[in-house]
PAZAPA-4460 file (N, C-alpha, C; in steps of 0.05 Angstrom, whole numbers, plus 32768, in hexadecimal, padded with zeros to 4 digits):
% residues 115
    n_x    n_y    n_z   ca_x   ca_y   ca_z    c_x    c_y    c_z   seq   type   mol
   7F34   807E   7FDE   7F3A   8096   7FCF   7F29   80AD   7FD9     1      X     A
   7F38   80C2   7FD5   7F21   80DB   7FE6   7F34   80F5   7FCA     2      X     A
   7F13   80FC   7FBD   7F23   810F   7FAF   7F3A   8107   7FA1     3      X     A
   7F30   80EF   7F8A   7F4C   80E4   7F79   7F66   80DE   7F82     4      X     A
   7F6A   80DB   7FA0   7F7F   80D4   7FA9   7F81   80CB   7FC3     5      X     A
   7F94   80C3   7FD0   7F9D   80B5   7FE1   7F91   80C8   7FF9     6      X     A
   7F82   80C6   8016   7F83   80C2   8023   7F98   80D6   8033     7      X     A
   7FA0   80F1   803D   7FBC   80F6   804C   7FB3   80F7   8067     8      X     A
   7FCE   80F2   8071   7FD3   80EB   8091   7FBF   80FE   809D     9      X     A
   7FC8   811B   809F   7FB6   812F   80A2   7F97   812E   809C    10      X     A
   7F8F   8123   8089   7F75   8125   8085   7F62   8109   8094    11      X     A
   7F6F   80F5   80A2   7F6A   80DE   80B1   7F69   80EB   80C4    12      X     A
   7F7B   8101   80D8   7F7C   8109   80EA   7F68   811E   80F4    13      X     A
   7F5B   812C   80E1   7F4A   8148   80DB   7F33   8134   80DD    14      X     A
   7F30   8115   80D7   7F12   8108   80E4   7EFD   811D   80D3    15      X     A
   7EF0   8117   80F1   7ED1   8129   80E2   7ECD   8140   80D1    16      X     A
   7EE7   814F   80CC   7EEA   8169   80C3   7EE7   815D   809C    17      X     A
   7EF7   8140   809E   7EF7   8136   807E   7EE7   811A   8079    18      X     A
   7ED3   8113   808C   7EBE   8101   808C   7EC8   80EF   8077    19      X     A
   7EC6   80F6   805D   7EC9   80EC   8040   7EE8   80D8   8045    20      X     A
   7EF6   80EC   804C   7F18   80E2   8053   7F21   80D8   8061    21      X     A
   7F14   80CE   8080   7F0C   80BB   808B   7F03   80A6   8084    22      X     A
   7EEC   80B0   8083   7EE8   808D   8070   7EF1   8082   8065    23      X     A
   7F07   808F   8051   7F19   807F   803B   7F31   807F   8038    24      X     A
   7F36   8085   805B   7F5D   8089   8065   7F64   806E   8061    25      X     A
   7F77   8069   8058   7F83   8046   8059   7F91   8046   8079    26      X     A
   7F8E   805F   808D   7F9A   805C   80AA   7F83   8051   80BE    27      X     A
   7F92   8041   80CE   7F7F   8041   80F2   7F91   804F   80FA    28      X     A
   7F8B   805A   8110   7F8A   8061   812C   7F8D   8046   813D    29      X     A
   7FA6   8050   8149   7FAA   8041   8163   7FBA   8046   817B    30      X     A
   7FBD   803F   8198   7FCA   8043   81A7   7FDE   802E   81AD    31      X     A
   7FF3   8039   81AF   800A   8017   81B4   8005   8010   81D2    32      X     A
   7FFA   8020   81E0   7FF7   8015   8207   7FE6   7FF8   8203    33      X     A
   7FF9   7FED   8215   7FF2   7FD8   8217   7FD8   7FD7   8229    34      X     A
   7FC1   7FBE   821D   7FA5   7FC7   8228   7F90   7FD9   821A    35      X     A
   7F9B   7FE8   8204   7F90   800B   8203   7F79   7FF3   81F1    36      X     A
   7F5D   7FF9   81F0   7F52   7FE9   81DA   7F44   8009   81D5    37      X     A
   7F37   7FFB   81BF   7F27   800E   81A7   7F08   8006   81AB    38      X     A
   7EF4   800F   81AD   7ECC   800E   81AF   7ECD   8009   8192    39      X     A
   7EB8   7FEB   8185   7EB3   7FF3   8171   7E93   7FE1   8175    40      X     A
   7E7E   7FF7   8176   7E62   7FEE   817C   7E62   7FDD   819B    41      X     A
   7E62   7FC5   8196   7E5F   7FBB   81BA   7E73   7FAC   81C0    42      X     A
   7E84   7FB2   81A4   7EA0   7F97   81AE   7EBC   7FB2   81B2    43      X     A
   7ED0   7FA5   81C4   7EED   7FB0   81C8   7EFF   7FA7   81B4    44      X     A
   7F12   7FB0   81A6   7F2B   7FA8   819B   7F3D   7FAF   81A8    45      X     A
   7F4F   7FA2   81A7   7F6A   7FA0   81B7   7F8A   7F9A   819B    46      X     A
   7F90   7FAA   818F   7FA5   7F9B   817F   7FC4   7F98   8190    47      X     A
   7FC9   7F80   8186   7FE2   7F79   818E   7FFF   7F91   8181    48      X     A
   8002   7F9D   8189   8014   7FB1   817D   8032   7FAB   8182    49      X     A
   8033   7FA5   8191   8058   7FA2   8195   8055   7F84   817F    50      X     A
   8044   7F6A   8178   8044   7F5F   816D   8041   7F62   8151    51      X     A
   8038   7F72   814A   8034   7F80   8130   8040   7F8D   8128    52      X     A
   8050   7F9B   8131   806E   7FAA   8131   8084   7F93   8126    53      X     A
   8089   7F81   813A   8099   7F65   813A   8095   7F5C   811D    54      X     A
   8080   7F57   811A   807C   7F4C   80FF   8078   7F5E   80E0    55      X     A
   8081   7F6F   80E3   8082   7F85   80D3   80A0   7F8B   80CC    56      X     A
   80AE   7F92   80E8   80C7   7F88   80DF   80D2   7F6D   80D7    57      X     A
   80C9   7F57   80DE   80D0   7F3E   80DA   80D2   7F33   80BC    58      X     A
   80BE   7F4B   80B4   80AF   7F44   8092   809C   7F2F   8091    59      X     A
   808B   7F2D   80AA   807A   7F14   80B0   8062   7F1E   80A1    60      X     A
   8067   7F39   80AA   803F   7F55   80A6   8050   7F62   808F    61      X     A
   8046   7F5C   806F   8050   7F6F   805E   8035   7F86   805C    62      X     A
   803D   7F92   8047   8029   7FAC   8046   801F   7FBB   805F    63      X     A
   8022   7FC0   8073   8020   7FCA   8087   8033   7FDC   808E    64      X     A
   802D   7FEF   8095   803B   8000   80A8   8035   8011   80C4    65      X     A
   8044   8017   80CF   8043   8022   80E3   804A   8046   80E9    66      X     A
   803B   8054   80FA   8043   806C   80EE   8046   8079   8111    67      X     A
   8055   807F   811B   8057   808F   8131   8056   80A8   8132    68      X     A
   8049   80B1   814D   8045   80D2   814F   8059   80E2   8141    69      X     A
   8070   80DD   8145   8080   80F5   8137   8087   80EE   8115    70      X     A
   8082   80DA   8111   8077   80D4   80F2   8065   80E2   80E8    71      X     A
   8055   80E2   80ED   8038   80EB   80ED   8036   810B   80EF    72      X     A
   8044   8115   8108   804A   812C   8101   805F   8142   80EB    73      X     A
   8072   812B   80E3   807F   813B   80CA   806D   8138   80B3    74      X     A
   805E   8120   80B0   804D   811D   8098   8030   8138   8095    75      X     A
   8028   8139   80B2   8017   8153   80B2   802F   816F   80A6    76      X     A
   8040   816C   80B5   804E   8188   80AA   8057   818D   808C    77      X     A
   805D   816D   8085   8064   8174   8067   8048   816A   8052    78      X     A
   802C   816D   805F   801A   8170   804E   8019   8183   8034    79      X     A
   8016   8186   8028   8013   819C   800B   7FF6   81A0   8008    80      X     A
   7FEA   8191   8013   7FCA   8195   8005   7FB9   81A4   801F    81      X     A
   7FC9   81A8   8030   7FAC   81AC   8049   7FB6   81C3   8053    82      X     A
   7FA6   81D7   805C   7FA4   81F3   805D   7FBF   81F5   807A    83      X     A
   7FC5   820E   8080   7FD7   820A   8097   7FC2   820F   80B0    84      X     A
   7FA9   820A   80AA   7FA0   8214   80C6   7F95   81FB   80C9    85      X     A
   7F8C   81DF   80B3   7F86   81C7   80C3   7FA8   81B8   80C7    86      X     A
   7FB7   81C2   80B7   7FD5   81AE   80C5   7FD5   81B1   80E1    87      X     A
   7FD4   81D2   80F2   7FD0   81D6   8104   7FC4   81C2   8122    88      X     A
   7FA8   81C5   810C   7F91   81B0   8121   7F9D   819A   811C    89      X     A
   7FA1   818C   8107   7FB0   8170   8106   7FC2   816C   8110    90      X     A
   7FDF   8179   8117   7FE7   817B   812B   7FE5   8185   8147    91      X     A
   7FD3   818B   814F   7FC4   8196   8168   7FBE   8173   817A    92      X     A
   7FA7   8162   815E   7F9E   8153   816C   7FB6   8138   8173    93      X     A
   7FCB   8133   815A   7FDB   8124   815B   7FF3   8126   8171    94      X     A
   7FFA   8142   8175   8004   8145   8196   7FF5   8141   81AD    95      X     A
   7FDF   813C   81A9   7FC0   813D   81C7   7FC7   8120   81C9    96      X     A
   7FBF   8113   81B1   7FB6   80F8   81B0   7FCA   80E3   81B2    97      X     A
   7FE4   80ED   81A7   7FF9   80D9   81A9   7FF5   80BF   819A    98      X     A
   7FE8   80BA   8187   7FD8   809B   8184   7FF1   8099   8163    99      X     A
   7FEF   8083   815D   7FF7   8073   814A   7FE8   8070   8132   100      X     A
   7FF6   8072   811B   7FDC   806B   80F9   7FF3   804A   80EF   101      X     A
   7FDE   803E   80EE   7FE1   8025   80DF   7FD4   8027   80C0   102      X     A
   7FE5   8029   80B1   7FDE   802C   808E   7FE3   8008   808A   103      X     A
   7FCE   8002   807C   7FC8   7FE2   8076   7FB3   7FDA   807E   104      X     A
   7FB4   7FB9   807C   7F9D   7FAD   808A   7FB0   7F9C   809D   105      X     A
   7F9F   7F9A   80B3   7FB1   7F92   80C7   7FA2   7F72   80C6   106      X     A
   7FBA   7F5B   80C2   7FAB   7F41   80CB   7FA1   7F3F   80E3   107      X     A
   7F87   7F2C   80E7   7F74   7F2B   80FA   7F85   7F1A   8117   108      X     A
   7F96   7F15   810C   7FAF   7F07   812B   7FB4   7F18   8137   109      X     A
   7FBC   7F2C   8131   7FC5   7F48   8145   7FAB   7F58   814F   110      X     A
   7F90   7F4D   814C   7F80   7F54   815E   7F71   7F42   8176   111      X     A
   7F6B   7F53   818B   7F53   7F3F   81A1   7F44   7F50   81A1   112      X     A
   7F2A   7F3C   819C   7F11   7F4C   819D   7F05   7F42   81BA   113      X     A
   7EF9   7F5A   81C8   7EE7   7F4F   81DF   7ECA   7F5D   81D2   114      X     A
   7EB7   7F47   81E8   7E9B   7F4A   81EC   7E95   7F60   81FB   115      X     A
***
């Protein structure tokens, strides 16, 4: 919760601008390229995404979702709560970045961790 409520797409994306809202986005960040991993301290993550997808539709992964760039960008546009000059930056960085929001917890099968 951030400010009695949920977490918006936009305010996950604005990062350091909403520190507080970050912390308590129910989204990751991810890239679907195959290979793309994520730094977290001295280890790599790698999630299996086209697998996680599979099982999402399958109804294997409930509570999970998946959110693509142009998802992501109508949800920035139809924000109500955030000024029009960070929708802007939020969409600035979500066209730069191209990356993916996973809302859920992702089971630990659809990840590889390296050393």
């Amino acid at each position: 919760m951030y400010k009695d409520r949920q977490v918006t797409v936009t305010e996950h994306i604005l990062g350091g601008y909403r520190k507080s809202g970050k912390n308590n986005s129910p989204f990751t960040n991810f890239s679907p390229n195959s290979g793309a991993t994520v730094k977290y301290g001295d280890k790599s993550i790698e999630l299996d995404f086209n697998g996680l997808r599979t099982a999402i539709r399958n109804g294997d992964v409930k509570d999970v979702a998946i959110l693509n760039p142009k998802q992501i960008e109508h949800l920035i546009e139809q924000d109500k709560i955030t000024t029009p000059f960070w929708k802007n930056r939020a969409l600035k960085w979500t066209k730069r970045d191209n990356e993916y929001l996973i809302k859920g917890e992702i089971p630990k099968d659809y990840f590889k961790i390296y050393e």
